[in-house]
C-alpha positions in Angstrom: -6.1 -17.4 -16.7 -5.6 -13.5 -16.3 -4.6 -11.9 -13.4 -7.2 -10.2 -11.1 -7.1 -6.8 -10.5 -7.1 -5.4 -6.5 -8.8 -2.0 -5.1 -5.7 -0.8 -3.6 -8.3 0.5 -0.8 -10.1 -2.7 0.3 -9.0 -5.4 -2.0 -12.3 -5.9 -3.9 -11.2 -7.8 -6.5 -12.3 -8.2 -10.2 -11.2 -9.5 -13.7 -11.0 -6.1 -15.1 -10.1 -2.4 -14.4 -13.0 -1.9 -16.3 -15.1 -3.8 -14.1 -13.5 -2.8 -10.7 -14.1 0.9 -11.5 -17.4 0.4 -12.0 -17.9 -2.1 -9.5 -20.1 0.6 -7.1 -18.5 2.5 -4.6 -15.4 1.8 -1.9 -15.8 3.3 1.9 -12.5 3.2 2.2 -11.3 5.3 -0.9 -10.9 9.0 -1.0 -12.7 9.6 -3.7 -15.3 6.9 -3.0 -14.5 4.9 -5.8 -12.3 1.5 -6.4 -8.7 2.3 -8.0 -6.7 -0.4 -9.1 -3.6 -1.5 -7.2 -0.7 -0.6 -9.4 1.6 -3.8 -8.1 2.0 -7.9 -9.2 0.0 -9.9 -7.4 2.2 -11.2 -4.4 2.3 -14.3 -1.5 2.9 -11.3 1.5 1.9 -7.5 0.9 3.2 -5.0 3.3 1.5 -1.4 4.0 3.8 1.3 2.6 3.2 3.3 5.3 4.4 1.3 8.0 5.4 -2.2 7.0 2.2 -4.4 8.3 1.9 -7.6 6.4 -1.2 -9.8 5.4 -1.1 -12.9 2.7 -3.9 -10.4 0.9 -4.9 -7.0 0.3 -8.2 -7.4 1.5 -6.9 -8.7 4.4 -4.2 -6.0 5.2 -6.5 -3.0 4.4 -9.1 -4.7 6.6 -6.1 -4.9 9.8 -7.1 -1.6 11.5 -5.6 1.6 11.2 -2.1 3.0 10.3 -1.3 5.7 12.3 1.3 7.0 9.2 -1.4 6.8 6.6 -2.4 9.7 5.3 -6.0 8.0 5.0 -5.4 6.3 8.0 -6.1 3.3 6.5 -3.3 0.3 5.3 -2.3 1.0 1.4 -0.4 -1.9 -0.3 3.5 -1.1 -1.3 3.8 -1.7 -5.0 7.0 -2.1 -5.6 8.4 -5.6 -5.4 11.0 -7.2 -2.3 14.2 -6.2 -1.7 17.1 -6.3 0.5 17.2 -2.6 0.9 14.6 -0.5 1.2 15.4 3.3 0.3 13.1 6.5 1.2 11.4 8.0 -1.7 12.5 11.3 -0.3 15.7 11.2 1.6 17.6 8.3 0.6 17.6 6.9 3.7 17.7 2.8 3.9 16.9 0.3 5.8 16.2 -3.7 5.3 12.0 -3.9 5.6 9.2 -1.3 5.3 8.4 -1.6 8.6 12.2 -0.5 10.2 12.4 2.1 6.9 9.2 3.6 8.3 9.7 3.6 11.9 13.4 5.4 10.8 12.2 8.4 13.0 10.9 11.3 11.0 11.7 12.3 6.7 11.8 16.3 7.0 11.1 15.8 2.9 8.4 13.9 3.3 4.7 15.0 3.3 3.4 13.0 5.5 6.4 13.6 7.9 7.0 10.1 8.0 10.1 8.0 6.0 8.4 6.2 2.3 9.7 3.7 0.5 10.7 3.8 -3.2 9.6 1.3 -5.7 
């Protein structure tokens, strides 16, 4: 059985990128529309914004909003688990999303805030 493929804005979920990008629109998105989540399917996803988990993506861009997202809504980190998390922009590290992104502030970063790297 194929994998599915996520909105990486509110988790809708089909068997296609074909058929999640034309799956009608998503409130959530920018641009209005569904764009796939660029990650492996996983058992926890963290926000890369500011480290909340959920067990789904539906569920974690449903939890609220993130004060650090430039959307202000949850995005799903792509990149996989590690032991160290590293900022995109700085090189700072810490050991989860969450600590990485509560770091204080990333003068490199756009959105002010510390990012982790895939």
């Amino acid at each position: 059985m194929a994998d599915k493929v996520y909105c990486m804005y509110c988790g809708t979920d089909r068997s296609s990128i074909q058929s999640l990008t034309s799956a009608g629109t998503c409130s959530k998105s920018p641009t209005g529309k569904h764009v796939p989540y660029d990650g492996d399917e996983k058992k926890k996803y963290f926000c890369e914004f500011c480290g909340t988990d959920r067990s789904t993506i539906q569920s974690l861009t449903s939890a609220g909003t993130c004060s650090k997202s430039p959307t202000r809504q949850h995005q799903p980190y792509a990149g996989s688990e590690k032991t160290k998390f590293v900022c995109k922009y700085c090189g700072t590290d810490r050991s989860t999303i969450q600590s990485l992104t509560s770091a204080g502030t990333c003068s490199k970063s756009p959105t002010g805030n510390h990012q982790p790297a895939r």
